[in-house]
C-alpha positions as CSV (number, residue, x, y, z in Angstrom):
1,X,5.0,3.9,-72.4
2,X,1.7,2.6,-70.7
3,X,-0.9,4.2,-71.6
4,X,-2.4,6.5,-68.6
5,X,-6.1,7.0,-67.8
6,X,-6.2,7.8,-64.2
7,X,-3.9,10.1,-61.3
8,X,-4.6,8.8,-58.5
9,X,-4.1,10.3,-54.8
10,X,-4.0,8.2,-52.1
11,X,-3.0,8.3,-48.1
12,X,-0.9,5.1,-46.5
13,X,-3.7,5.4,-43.7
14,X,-0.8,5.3,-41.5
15,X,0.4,7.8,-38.7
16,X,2.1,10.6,-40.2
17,X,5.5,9.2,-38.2
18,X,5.4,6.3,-40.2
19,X,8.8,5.2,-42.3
20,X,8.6,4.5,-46.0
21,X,10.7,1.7,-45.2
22,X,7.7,0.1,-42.9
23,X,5.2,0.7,-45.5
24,X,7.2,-0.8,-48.1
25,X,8.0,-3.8,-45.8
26,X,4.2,-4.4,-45.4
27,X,3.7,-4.9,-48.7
28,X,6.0,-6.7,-49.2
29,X,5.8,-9.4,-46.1
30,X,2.3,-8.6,-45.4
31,X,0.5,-8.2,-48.8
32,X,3.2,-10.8,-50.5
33,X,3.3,-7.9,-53.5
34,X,6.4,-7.8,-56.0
35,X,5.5,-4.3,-56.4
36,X,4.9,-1.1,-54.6
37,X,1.4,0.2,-54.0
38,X,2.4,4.0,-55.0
39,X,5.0,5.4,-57.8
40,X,5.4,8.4,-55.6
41,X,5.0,8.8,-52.0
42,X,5.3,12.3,-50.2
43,X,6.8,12.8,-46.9
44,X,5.3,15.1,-44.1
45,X,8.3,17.1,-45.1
46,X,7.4,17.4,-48.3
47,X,9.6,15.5,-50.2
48,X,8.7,13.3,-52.8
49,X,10.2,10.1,-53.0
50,X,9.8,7.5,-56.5
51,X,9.1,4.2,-55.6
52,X,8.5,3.1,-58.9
53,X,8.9,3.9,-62.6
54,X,5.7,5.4,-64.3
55,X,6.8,3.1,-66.6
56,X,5.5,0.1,-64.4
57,X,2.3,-1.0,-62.9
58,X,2.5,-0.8,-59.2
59,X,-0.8,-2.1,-56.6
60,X,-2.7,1.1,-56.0
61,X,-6.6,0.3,-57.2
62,X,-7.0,-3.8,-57.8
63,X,-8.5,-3.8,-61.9
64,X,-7.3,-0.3,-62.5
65,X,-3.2,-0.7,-61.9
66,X,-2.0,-1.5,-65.6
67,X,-3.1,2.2,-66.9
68,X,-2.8,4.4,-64.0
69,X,-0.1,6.3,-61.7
70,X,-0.7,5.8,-58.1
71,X,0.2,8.9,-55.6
72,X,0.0,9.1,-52.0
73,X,1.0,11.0,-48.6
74,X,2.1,9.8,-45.6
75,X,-0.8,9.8,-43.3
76,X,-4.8,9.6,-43.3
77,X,-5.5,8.4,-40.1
78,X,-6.1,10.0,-36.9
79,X,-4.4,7.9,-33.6
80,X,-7.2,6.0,-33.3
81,X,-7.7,5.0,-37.2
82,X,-10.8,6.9,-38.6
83,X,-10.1,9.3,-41.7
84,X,-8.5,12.2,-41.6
85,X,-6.9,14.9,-44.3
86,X,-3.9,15.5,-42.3
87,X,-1.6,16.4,-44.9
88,X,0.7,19.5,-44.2
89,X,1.3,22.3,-46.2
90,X,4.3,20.9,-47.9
91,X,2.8,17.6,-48.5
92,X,0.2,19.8,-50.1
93,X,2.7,21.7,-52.4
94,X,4.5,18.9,-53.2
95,X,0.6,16.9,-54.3
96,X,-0.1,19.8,-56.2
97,X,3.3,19.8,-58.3
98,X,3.1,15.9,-58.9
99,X,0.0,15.9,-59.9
100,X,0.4,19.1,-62.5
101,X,3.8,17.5,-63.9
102,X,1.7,14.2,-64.5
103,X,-0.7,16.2,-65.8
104,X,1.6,17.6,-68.3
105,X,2.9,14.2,-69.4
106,X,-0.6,12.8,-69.4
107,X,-3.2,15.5,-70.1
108,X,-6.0,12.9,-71.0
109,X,-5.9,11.3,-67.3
110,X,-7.9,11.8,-64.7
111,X,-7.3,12.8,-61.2
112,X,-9.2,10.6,-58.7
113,X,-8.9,9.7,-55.1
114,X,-8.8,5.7,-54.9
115,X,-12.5,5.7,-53.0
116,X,-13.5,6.8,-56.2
117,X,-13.4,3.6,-57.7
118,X,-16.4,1.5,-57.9
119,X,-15.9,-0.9,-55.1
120,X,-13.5,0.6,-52.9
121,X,-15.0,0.9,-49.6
122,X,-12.0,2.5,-48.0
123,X,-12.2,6.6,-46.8
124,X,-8.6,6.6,-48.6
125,X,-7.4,9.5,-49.7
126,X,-9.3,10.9,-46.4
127,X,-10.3,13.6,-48.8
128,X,-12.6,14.9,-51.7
129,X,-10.4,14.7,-54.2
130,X,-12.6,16.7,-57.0
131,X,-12.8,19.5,-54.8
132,X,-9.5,20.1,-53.6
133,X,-8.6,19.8,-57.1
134,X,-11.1,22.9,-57.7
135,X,-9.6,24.5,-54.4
136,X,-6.3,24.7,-56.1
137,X,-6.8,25.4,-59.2
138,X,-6.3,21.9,-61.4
């Protein structure tokens, strides 16, 4: 097992309409990546859907990938692009119980958004991460 330091929450800065299946496709044919850029990805619907193994690195935060487990919603942009926490209330739900059975698996790690990186310049998750995470309880 790899060893985990970071959780971290991220949106596809896509519309909330988007497929999985289109976000996968860009990374592959777009980005040229052999691997997804999220283990988990939640629909609007709440469902959460494994992309990847925990087991396996995946593209979520460049420098950061080989010790951390990348989660993410659909969403995180409003029609015209900007930021925006548009995550629905079982998107929420379904956040909260990823990140507590991570938790559980990795109680060390810590829960960031990816703009909470040093050198990310992107808005992504399109939330405060250390807040919410004191909003719900974690």
């Amino acid at each position: 097992m790899r060893a985990i330091t970071f959780i971290v929450l991220h949106c596809t800065a896509t519309q909330q309409s988007a497929s999985i299946e289109s976000i996968k496709n860009y990374w592959k044919n777009n980005l040229k990546w052999q691997s997804p850029g999220y283990h988990f990805i939640i629909k609007p619907d709440g469902e959460i859907v494994s992309l990847w193994p925990i087991e396996k690195t995946s593209n979520g935060v460049a420098g950061f990938n080989a010790n951390s487990i990348h989660i993410s919603y659909v969403g995180g942009v409003d029609k015209k692009g900007n930021a925006l926490d548009n995550r629905t209330e079982h998107q929420i739900a379904s956040m909260i119980k990823l990140v507590k059975e991570m938790k559980a698996k990795f109680p060390n790690a810590k829960v960031l958004g990816h703009r909470d990186f040093k050198g990310v310049v992107k808005a992504c998750p399109s939330f405060d991460v250390s807040a919410w995470l004191k909003s719900v309880g974690l």
